[in-house]
VOBA-1610 file (N, C-alpha, C; in pm, whole numbers, padded with zeros to 5 digits, always signed):
BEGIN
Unk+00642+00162+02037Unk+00612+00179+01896Unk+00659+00318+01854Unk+00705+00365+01720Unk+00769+00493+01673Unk+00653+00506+01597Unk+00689+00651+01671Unk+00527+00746+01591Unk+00521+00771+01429Unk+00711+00742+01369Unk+00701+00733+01230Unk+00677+00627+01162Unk+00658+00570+01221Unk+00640+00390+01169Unk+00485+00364+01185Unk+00398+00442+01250Unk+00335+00432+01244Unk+00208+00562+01208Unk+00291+00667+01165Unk+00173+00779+01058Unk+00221+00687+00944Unk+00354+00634+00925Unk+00375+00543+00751Unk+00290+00455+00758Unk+00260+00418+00816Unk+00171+00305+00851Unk+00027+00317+00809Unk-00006+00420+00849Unk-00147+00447+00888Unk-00153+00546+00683Unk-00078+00617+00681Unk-00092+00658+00501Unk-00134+00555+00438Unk+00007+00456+00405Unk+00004+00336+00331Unk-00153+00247+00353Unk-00189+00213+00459Unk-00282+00143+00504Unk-00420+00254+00390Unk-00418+00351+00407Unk-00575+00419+00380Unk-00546+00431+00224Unk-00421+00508+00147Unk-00367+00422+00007Unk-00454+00299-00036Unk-00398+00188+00062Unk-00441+00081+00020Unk-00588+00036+00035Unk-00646+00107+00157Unk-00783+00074+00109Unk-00840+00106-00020Unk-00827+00298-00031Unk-00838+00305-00134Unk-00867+00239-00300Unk-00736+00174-00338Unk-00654+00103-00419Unk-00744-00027-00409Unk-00809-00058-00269Unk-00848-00211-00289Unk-01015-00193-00325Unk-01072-00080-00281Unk-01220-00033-00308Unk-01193-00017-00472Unk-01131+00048-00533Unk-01145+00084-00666Unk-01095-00051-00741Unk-01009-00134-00697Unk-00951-00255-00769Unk-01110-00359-00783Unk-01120-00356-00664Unk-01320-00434-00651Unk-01407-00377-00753Unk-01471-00213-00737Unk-01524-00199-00828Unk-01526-00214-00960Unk-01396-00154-01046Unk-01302-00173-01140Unk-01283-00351-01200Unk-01294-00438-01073Unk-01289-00547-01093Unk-01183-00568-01232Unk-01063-00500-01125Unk-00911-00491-01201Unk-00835-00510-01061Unk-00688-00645-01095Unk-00676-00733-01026Unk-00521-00669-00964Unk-00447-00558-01054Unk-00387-00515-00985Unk-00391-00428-00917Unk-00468-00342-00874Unk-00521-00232-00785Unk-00569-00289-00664Unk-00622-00415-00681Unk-00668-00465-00602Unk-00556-00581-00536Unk-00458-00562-00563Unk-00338-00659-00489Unk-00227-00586-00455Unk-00213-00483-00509Unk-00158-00378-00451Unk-00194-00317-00303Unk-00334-00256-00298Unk-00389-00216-00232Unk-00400-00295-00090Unk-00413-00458-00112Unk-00413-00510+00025Unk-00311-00591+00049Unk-00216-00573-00005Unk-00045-00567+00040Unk-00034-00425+00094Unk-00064-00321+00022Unk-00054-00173+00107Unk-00064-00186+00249Unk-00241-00265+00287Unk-00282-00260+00397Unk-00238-00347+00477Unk-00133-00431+00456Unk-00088-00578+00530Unk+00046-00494+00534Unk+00168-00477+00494Unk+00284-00492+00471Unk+00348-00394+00608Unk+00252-00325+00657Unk+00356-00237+00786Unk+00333-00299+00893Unk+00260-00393+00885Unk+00266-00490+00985Unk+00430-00588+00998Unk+00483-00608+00907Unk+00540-00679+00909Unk+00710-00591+00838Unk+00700-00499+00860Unk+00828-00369+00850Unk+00849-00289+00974Unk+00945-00290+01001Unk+01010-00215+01126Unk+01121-00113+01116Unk+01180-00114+01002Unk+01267-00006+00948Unk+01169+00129+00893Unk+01183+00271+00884Unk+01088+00340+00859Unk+01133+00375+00707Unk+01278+00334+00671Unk+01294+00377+00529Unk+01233+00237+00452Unk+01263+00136+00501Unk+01190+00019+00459Unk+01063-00001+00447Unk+00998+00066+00505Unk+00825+00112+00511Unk+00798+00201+00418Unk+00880+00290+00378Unk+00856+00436+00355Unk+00900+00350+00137Unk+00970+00315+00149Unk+01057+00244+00025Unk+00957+00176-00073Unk+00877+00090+00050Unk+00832-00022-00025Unk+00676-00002-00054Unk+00645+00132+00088Unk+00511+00201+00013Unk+00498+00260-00152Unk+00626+00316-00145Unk+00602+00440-00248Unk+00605+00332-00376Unk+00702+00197-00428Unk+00701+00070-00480Unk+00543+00032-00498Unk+00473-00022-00383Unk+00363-00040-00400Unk+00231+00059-00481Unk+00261+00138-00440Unk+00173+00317-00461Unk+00205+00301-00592Unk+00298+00296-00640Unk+00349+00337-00782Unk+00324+00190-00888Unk+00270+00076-00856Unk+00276-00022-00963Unk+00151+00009-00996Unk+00092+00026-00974Unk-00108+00013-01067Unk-00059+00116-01155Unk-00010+00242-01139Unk-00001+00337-01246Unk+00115+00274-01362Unk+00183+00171-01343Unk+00267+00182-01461Unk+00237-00002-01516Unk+00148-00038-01477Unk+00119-00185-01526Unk-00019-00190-01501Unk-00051-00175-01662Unk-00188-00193-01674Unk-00247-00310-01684Unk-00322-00406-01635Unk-00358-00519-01722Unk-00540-00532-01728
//
């Protein structure tokens, strides 16, 4: 396992808890689908710019799509 693939890993993942605690409370549906795609998606990425790409993608939709 690469130790960068997996501190990206481990950011994105706590992001997404984050993102999924406040989407629950908030009981707002994109924070909360964001957030546990955050916490799922480095499971299934093996490139570290591809990890690194699709975090910052994820990280960045609740702030620009409100619903």
């Amino acid at each position: 396992m690469d130790t960068t693939l997996f501190f990206w890993g481990f950011v994105f993942s706590t992001v997404g808890l984050g993102f999924s605690i406040y989407g629950r409370k908030q009981k707002a549906a994109v924070p909360l689908v964001c957030g546990v795609a955050l916490m799922v998606f480095p499971y299934f990425v093996s490139d570290a710019v591809l990890l690194v790409s699709i975090g910052v993608v994820l990280t960045a939709i609740p702030y620009f799509v409100r619903i």
